[in-house]
Structure formats: C-alpha cells, structure tokens
C-alpha positions in Angstrom: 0.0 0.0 0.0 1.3 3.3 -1.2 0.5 6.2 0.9 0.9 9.8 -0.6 -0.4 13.4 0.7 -2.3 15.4 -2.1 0.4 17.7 -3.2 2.0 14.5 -4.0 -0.6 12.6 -5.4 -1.4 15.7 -7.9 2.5 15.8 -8.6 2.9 11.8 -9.2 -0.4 11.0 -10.7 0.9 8.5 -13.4 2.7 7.0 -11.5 -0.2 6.3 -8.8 -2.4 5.0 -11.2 0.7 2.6 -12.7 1.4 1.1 -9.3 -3.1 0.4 -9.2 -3.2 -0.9 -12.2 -0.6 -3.4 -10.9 -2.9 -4.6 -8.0 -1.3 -2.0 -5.7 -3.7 0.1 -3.0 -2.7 4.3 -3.1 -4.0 6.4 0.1 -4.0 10.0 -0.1 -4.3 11.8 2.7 -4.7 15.4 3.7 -3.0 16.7 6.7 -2.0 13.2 8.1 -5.7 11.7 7.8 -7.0 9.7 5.1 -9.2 11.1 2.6 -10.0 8.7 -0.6 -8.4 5.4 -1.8 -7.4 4.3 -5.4 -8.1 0.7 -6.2 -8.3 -1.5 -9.5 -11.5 -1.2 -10.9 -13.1 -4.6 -11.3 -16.2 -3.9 -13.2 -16.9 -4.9 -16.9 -14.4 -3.9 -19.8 -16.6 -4.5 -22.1 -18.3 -1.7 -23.6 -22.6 -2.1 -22.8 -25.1 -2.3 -25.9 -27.9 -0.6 -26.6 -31.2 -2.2 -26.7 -29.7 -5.6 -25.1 -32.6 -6.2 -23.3 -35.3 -5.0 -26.1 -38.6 -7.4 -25.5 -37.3 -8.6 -22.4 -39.0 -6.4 -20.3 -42.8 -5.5 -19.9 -44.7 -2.1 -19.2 -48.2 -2.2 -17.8 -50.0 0.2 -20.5 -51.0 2.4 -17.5 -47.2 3.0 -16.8 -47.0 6.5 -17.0 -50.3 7.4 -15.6 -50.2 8.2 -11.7 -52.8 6.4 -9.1 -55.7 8.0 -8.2 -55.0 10.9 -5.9 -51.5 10.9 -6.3 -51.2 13.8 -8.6 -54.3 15.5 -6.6 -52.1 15.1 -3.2 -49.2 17.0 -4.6 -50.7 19.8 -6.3 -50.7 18.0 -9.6 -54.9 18.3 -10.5 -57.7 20.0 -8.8 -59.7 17.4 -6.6 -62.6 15.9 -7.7 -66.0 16.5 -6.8 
C-alpha cells in the first residue's frame, strides 16, 4: 500500500495510477488523515449495448399514468368532486 499526501498525489499521478493498475492500493491523505483510496476497478471492460434487453422487459399500459390521488395530493390536479 502506497501512501501519498495530495500535493504528492497531484505531482505523481501516473505513477499512482501505474502502481493500481498493478494490484497495488494508493491512500491520499490530507494533513496526516485519510481522505480517498485508489483501487483496481473490477467492473466490466466490455463496452454495454444498446437495446440488449429489447422485449425482455414488460410495461403495464397504464405506466406512465399516476394512481388515483396521487397527482391530486401534490398539487398536480384540482380534486374531484
């Protein structure tokens, strides 16, 4: 674990971000106290598509529409009678 103030962090950026994508674990701190943590990033490389999940899912019809007294309760419509 690598542990840099932010002056340093700012000044050695590339490198920081080399010694993550090696595994490693940067801290910065500010004034002797930790403040954020760089880590690998373990999500998905691959780039997400579009549409993937196109008639997969199912809308009710009424979807958009809000329940009765809903839109009355927050100003939305004028009650009814």
């Amino acid at each position: 674990m690598v542990v840099r103030n932010i002056s340093e962090a700012k000044a050695e950026l590339s490198v920081l971000i080399e010694e993550v994508r090696k595994g490693g674990v940067v801290i910065i701190d500010k004034a002797g106290r930790p403040v954020a943590k760089l880590v690998p990033h373990r999500g998905s490389t691959r780039p997400r598509t579009p549409g993937a999940l196109a008639g997969k899912i199912w809308m009710a019809p009424d979807f958009d529409r809000p329940p009765d007294g809903i839109a009355e309760a927050f100003g939305g419509l004028e009650p009814k009678a």
